[in-house]
CHARMM-style PDB file with segment names, atoms N, HN, CA, C and O in Angstrom:
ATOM      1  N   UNK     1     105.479 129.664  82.620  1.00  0.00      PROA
ATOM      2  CA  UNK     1     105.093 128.924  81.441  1.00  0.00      PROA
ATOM      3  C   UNK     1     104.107 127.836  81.851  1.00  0.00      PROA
ATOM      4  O   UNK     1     104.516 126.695  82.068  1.00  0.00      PROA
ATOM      5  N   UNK     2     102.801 128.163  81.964  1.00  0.00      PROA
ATOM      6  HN  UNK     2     102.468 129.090  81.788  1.00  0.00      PROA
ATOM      7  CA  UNK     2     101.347 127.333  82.103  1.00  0.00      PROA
ATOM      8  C   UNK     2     101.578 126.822  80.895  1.00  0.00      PROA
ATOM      9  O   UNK     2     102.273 127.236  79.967  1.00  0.00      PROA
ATOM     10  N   UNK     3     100.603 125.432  81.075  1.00  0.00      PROA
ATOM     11  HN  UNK     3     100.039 125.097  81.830  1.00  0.00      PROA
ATOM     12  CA  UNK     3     100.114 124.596  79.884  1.00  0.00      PROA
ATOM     13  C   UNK     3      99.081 124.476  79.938  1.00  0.00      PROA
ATOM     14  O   UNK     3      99.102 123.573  80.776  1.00  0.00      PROA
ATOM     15  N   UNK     4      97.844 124.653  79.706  1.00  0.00      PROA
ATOM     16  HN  UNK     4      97.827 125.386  79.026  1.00  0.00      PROA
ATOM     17  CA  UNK     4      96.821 124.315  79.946  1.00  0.00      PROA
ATOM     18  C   UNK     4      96.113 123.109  78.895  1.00  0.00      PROA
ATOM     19  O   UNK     4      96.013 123.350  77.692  1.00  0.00      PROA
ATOM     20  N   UNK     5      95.701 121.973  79.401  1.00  0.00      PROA
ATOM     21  HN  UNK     5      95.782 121.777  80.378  1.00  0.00      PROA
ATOM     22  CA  UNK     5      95.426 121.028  78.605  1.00  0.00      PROA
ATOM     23  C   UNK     5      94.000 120.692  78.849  1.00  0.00      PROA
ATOM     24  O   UNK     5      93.767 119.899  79.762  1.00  0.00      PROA
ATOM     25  N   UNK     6      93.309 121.035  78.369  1.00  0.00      PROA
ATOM     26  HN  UNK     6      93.498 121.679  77.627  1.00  0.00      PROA
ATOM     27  CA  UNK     6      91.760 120.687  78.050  1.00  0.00      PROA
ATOM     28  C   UNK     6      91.282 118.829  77.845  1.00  0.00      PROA
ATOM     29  O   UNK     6      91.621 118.160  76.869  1.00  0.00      PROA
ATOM     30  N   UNK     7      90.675 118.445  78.703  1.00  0.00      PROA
ATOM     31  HN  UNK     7      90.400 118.989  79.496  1.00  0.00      PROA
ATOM     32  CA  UNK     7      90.330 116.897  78.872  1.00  0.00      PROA
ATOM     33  C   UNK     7      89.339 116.758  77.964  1.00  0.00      PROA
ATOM     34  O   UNK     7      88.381 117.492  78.204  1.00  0.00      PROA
ATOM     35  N   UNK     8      89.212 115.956  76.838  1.00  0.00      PROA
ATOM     36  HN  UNK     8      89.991 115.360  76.643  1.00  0.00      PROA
ATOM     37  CA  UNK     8      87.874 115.915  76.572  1.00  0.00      PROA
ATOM     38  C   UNK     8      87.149 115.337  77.136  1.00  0.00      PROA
ATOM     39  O   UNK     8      87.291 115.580  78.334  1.00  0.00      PROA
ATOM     40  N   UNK     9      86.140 114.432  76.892  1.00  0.00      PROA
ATOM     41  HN  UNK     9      86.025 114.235  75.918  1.00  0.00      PROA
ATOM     42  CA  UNK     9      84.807 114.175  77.768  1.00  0.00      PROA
ATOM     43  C   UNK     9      85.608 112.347  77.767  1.00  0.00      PROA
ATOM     44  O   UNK     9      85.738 111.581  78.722  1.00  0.00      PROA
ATOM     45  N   UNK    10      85.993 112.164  76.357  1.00  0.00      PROA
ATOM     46  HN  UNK    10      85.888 112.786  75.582  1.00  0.00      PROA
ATOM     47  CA  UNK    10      86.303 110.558  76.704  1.00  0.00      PROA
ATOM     48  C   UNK    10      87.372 110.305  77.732  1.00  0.00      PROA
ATOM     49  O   UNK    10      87.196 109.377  78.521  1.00  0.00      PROA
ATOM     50  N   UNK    11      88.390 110.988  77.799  1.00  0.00      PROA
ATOM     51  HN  UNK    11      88.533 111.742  77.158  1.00  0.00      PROA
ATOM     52  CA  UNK    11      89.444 111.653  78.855  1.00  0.00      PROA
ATOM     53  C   UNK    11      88.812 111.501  80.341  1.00  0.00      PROA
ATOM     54  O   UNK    11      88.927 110.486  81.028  1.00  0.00      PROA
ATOM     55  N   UNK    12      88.173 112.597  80.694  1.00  0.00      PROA
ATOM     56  HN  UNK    12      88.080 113.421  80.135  1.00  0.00      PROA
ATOM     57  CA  UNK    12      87.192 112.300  81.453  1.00  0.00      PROA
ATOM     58  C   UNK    12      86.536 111.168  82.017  1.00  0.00      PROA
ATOM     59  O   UNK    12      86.495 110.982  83.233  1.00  0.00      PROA
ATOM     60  N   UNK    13      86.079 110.486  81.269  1.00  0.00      PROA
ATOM     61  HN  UNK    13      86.113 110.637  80.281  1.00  0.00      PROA
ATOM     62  CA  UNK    13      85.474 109.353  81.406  1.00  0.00      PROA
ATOM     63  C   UNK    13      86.112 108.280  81.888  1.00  0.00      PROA
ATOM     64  O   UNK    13      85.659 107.500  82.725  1.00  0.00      PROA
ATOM     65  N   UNK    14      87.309 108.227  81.294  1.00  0.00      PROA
ATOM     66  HN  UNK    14      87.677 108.862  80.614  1.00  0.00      PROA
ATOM     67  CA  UNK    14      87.949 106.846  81.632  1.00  0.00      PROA
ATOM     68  C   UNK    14      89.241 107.309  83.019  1.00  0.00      PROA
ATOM     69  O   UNK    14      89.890 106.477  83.654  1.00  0.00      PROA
ATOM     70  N   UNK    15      89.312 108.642  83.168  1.00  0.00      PROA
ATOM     71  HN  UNK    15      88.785 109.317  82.652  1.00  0.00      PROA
ATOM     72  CA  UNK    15      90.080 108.817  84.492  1.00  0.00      PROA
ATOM     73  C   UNK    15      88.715 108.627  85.711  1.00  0.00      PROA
ATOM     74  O   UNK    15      88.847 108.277  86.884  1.00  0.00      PROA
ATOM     75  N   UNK    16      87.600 108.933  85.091  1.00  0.00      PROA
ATOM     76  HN  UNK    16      87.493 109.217  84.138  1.00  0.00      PROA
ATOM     77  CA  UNK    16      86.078 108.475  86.485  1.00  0.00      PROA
ATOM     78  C   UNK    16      86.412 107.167  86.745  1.00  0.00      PROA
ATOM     79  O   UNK    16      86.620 106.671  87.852  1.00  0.00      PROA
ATOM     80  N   UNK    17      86.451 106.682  85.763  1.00  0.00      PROA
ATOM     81  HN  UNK    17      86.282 107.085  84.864  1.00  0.00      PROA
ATOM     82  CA  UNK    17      86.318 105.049  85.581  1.00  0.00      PROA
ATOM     83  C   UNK    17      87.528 104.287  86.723  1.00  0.00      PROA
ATOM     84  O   UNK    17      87.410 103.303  87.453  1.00  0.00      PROA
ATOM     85  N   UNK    18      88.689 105.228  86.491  1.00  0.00      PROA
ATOM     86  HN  UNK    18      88.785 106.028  85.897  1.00  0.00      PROA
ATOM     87  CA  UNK    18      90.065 104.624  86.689  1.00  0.00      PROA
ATOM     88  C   UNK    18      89.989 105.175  88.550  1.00  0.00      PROA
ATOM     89  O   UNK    18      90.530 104.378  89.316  1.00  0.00      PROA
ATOM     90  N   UNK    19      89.598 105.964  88.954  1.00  0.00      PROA
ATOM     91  HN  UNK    19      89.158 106.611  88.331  1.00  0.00      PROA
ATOM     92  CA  UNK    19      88.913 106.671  90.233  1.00  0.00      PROA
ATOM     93  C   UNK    19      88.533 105.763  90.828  1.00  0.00      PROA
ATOM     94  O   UNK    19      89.125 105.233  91.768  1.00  0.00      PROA
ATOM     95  N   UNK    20      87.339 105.400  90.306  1.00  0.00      PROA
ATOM     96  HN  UNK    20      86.858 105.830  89.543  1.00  0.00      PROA
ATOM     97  CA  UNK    20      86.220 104.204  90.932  1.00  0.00      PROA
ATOM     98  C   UNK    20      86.731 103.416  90.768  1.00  0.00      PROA
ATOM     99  O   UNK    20      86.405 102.774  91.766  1.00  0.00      PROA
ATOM    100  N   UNK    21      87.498 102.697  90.159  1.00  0.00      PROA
ATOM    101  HN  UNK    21      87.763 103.219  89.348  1.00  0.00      PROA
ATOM    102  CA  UNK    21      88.053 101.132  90.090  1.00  0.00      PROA
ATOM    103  C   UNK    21      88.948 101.010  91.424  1.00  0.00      PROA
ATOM    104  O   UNK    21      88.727 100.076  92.194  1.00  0.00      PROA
ATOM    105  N   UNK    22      89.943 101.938  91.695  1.00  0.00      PROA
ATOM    106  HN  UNK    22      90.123 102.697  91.069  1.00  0.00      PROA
ATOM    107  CA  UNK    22      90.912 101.725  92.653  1.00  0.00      PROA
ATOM    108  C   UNK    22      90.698 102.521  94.144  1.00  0.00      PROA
ATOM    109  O   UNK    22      91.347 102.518  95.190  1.00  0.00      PROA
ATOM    110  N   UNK    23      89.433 103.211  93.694  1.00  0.00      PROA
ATOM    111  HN  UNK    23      88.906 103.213  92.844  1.00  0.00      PROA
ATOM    112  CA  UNK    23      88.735 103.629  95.168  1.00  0.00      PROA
ATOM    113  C   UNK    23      88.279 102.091  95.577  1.00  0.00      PROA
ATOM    114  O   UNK    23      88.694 101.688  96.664  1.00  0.00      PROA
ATOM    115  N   UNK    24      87.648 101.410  94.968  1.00  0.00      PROA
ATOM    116  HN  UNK    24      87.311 101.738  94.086  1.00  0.00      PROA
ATOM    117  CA  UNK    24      86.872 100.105  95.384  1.00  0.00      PROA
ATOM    118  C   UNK    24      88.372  99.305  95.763  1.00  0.00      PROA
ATOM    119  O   UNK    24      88.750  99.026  96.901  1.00  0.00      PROA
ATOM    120  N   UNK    25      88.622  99.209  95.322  1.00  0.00      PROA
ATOM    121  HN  UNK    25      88.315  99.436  94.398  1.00  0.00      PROA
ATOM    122  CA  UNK    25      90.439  98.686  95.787  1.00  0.00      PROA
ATOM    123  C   UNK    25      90.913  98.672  96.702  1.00  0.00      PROA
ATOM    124  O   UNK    25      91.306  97.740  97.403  1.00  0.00      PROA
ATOM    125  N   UNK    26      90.957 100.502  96.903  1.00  0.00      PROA
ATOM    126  HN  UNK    26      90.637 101.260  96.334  1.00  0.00      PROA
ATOM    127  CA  UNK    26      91.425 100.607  98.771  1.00  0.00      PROA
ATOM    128  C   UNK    26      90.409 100.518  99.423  1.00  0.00      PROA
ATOM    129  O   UNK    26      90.500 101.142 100.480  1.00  0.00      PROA
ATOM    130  N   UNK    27      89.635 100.110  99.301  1.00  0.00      PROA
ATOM    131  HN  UNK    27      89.560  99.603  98.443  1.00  0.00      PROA
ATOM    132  CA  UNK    27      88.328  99.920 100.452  1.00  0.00      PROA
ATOM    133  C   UNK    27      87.831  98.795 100.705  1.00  0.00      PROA
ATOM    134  O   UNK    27      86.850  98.547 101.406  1.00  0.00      PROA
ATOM    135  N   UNK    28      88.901  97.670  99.799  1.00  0.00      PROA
ATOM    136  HN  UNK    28      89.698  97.872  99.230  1.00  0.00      PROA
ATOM    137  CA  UNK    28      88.311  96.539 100.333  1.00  0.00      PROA
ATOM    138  C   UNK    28      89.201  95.414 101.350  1.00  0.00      PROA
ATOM    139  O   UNK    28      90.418  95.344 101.183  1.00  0.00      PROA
ATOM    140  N   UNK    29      88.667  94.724 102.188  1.00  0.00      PROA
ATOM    141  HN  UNK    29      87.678  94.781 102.324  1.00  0.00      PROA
ATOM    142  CA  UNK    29      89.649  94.416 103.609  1.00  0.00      PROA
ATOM    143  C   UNK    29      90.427  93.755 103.136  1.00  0.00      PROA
ATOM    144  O   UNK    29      90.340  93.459 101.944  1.00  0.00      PROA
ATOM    145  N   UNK    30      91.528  93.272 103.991  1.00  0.00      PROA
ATOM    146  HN  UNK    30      91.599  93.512 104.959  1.00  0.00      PROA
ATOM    147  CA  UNK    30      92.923  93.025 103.940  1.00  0.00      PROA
ATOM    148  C   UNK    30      92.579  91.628 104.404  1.00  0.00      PROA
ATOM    149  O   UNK    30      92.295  91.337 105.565  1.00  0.00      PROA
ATOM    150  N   UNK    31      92.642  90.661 103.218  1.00  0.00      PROA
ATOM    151  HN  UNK    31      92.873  90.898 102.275  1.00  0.00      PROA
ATOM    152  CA  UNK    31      92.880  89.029 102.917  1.00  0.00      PROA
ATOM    153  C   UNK    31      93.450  88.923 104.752  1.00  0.00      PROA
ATOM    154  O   UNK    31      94.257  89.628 105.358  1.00  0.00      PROA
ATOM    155  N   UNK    32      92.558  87.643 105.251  1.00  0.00      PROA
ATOM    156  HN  UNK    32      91.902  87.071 104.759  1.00  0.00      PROA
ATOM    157  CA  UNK    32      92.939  86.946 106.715  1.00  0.00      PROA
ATOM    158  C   UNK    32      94.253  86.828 106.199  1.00  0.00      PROA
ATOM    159  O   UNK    32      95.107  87.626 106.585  1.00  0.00      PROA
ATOM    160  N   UNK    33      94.584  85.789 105.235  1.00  0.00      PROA
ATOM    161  HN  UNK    33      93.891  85.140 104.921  1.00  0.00      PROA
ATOM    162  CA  UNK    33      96.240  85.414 105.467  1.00  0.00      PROA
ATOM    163  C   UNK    33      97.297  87.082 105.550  1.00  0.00      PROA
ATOM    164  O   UNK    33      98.390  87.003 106.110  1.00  0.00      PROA
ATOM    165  N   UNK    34      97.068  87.784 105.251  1.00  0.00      PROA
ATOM    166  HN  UNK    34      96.180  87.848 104.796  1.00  0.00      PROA
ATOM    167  CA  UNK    34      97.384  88.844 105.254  1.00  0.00      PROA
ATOM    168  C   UNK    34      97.788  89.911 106.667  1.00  0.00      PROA
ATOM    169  O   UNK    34      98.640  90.665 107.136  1.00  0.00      PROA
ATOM    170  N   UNK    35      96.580  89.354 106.862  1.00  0.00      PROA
ATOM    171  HN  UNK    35      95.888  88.741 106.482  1.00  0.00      PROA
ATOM    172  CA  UNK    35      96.484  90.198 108.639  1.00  0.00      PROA
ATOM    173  C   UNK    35      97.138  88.892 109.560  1.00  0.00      PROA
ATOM    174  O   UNK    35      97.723  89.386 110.524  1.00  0.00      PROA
ATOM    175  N   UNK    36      97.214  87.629 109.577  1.00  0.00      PROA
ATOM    176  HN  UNK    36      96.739  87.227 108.794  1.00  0.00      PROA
ATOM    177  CA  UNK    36      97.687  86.339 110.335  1.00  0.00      PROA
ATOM    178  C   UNK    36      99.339  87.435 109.885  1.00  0.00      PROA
ATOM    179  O   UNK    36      99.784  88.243 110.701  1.00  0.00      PROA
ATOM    180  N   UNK    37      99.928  87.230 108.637  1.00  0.00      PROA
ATOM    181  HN  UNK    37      99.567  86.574 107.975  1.00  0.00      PROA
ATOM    182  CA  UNK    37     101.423  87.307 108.394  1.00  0.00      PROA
ATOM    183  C   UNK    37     101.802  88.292 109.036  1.00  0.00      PROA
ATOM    184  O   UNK    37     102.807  88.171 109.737  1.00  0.00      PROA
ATOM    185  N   UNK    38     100.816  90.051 108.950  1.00  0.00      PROA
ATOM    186  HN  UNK    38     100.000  90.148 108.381  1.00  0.00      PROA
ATOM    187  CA  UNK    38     101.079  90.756 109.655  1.00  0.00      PROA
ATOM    188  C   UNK    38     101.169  90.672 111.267  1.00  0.00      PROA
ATOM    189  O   UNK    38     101.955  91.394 111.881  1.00  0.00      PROA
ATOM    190  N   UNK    39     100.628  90.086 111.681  1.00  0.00      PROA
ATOM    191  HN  UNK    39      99.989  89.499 111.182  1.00  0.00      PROA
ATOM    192  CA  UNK    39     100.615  89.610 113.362  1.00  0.00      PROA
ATOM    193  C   UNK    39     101.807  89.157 113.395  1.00  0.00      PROA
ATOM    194  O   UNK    39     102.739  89.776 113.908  1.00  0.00      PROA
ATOM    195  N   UNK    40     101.876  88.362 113.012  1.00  0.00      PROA
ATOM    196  HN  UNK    40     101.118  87.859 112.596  1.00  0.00      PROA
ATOM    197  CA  UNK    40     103.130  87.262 113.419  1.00  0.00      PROA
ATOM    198  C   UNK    40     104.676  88.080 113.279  1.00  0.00      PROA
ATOM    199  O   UNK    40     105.661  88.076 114.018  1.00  0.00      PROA
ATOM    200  N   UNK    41     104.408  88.713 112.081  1.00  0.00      PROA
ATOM    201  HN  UNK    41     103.608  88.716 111.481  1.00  0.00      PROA
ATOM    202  CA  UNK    41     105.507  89.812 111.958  1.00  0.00      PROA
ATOM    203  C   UNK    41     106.218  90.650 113.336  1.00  0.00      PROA
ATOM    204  O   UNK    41     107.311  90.745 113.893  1.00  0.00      PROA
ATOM    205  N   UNK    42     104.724  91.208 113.473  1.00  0.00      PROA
ATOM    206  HN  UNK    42     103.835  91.131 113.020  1.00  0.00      PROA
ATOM    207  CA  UNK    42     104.816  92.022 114.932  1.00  0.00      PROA
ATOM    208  C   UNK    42     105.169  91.330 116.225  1.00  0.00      PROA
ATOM    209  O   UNK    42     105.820  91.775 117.171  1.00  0.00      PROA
ATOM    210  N   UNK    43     104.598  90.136 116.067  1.00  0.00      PROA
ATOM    211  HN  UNK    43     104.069  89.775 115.299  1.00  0.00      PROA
ATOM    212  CA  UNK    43     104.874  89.238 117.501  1.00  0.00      PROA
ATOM    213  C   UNK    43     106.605  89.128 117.527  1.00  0.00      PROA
ATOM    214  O   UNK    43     107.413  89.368 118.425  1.00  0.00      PROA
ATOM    215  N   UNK    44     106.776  88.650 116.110  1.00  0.00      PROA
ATOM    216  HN  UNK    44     106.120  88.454 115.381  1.00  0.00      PROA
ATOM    217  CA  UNK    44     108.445  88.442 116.227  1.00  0.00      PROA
ATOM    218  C   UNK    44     109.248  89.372 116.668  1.00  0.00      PROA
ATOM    219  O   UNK    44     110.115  89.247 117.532  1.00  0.00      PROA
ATOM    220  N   UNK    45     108.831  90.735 115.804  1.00  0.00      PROA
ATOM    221  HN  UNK    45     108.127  90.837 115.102  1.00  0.00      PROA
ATOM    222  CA  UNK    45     109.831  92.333 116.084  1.00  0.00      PROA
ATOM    223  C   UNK    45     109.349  92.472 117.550  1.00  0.00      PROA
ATOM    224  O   UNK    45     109.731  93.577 117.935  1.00  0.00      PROA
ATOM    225  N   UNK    46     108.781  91.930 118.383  1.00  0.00      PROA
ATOM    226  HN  UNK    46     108.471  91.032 118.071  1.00  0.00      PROA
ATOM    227  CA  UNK    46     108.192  92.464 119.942  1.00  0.00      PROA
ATOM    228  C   UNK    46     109.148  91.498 121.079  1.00  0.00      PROA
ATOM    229  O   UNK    46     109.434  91.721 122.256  1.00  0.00      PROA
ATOM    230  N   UNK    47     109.478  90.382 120.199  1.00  0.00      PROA
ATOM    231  HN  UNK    47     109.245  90.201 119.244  1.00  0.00      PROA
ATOM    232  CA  UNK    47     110.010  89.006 121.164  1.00  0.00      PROA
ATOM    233  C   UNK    47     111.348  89.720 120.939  1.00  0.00      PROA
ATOM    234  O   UNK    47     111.771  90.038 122.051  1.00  0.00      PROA
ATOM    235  N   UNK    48     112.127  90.077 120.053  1.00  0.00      PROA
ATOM    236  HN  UNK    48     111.784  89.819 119.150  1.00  0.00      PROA
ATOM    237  CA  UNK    48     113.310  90.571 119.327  1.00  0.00      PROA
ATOM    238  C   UNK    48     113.882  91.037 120.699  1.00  0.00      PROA
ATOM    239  O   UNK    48     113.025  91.410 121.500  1.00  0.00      PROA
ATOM    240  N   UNK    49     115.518  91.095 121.219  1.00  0.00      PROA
ATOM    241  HN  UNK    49     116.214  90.792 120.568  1.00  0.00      PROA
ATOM    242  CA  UNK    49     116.053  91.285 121.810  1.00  0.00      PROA
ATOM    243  C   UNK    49     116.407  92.893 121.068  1.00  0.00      PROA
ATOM    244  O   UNK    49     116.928  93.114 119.975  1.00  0.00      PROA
ATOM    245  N   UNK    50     115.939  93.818 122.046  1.00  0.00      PROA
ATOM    246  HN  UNK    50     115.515  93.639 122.934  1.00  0.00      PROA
ATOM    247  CA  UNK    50     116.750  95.215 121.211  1.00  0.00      PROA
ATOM    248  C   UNK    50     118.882  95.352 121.618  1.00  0.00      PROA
ATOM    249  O   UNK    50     119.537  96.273 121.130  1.00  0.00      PROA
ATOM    250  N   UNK    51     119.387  94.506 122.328  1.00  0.00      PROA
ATOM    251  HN  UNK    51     118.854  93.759 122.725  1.00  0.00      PROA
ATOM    252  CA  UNK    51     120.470  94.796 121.600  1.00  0.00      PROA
ATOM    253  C   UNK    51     120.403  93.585 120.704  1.00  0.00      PROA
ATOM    254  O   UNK    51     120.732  92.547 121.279  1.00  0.00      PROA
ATOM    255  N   UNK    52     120.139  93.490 119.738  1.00  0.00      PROA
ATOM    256  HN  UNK    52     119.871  94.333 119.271  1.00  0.00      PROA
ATOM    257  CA  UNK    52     120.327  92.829 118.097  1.00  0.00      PROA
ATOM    258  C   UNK    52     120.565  93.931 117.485  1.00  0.00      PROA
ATOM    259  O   UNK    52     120.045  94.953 117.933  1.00  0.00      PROA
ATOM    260  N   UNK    53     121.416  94.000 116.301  1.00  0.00      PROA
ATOM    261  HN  UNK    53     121.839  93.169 115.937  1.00  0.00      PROA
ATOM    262  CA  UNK    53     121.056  94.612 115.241  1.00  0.00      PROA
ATOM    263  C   UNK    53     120.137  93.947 114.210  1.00  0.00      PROA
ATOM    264  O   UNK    53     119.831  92.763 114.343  1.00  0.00      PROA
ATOM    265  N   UNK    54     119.608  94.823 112.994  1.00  0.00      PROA
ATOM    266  HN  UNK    54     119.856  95.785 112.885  1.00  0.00      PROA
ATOM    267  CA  UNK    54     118.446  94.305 112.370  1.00  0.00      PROA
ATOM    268  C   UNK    54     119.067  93.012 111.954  1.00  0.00      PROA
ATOM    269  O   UNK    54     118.102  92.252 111.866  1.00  0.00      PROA
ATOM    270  N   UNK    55     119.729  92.602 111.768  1.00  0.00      PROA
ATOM    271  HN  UNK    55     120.512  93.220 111.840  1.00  0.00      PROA
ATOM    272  CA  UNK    55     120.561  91.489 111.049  1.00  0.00      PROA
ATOM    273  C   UNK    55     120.193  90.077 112.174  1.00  0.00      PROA
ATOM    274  O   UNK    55     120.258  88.895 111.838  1.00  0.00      PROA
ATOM    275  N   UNK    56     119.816  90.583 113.519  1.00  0.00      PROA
ATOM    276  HN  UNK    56     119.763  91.543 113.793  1.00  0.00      PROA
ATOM    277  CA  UNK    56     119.881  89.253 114.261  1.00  0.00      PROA
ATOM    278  C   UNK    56     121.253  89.165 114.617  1.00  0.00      PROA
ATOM    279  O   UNK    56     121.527  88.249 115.391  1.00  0.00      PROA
ATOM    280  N   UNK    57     122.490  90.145 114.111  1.00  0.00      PROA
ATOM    281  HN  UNK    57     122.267  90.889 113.482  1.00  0.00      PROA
ATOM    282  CA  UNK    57     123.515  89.318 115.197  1.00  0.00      PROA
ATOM    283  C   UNK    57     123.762  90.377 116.397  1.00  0.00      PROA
ATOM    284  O   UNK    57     123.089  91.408 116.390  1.00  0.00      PROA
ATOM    285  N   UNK    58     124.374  90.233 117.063  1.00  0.00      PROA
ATOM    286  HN  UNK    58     124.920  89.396 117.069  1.00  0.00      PROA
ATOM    287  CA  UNK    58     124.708  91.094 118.260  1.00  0.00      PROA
ATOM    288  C   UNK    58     125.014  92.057 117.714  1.00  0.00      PROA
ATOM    289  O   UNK    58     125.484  91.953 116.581  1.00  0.00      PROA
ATOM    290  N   UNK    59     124.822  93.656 118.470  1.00  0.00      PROA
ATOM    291  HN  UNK    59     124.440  93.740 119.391  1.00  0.00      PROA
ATOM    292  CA  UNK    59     125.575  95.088 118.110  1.00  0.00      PROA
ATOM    293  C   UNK    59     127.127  94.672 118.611  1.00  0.00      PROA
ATOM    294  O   UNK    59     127.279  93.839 119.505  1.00  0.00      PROA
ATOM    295  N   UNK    60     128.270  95.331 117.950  1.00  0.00      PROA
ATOM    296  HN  UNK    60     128.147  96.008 117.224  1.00  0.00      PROA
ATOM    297  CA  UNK    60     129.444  95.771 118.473  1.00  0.00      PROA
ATOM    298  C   UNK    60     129.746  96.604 119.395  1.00  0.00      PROA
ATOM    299  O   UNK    60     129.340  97.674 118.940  1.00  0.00      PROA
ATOM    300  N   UNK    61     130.224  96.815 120.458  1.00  0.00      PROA
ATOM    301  HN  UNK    61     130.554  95.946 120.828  1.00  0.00      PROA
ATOM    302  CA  UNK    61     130.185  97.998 121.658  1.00  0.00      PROA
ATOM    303  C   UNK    61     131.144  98.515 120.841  1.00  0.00      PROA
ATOM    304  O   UNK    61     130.964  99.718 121.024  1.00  0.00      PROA
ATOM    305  N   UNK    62     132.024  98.427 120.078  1.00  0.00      PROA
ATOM    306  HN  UNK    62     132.171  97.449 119.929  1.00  0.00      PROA
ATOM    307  CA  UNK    62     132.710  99.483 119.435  1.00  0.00      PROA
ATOM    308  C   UNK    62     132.028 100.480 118.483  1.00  0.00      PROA
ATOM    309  O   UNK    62     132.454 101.569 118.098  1.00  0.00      PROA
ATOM    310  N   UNK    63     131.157 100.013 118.264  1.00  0.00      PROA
ATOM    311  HN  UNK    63     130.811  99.128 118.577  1.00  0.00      PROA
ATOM    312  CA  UNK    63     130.142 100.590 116.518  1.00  0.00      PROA
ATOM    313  C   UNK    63     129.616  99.987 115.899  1.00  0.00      PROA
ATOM    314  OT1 UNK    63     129.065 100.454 114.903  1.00  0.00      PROA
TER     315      UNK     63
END
């Protein structure tokens, strides 16, 4: 059971429109404060003791 739905031209038009708006979107760079928060993020998860659990408190040797 196909549906086939025929776009008209104004249809058309405003999904081009909606294309190009959020192509320009992802293509534009990532705000400094943005990339600083991301760093710092990473610096922290790198300093992080891996026995922590995500929580920051110690793992249990039981589980």
């Amino acid at each position: 059971m196909t549906h086939k739905h025929d776009t008209s031209p104004l249809e058309e038009q405003i999904a081009e429109n909606l294309q190009r708006a959020y192509r320009q979107r992802a293509e534009e760079e990532v705000p400094d404060r943005f990339r600083d928060l991301l760093r710092m993020l990473k610096e922290q998860d790198q300093q992080s003791d891996p026995a922590e659990g995500r929580s920051g408190e110690p793992r249990n040797a039981d589980g």
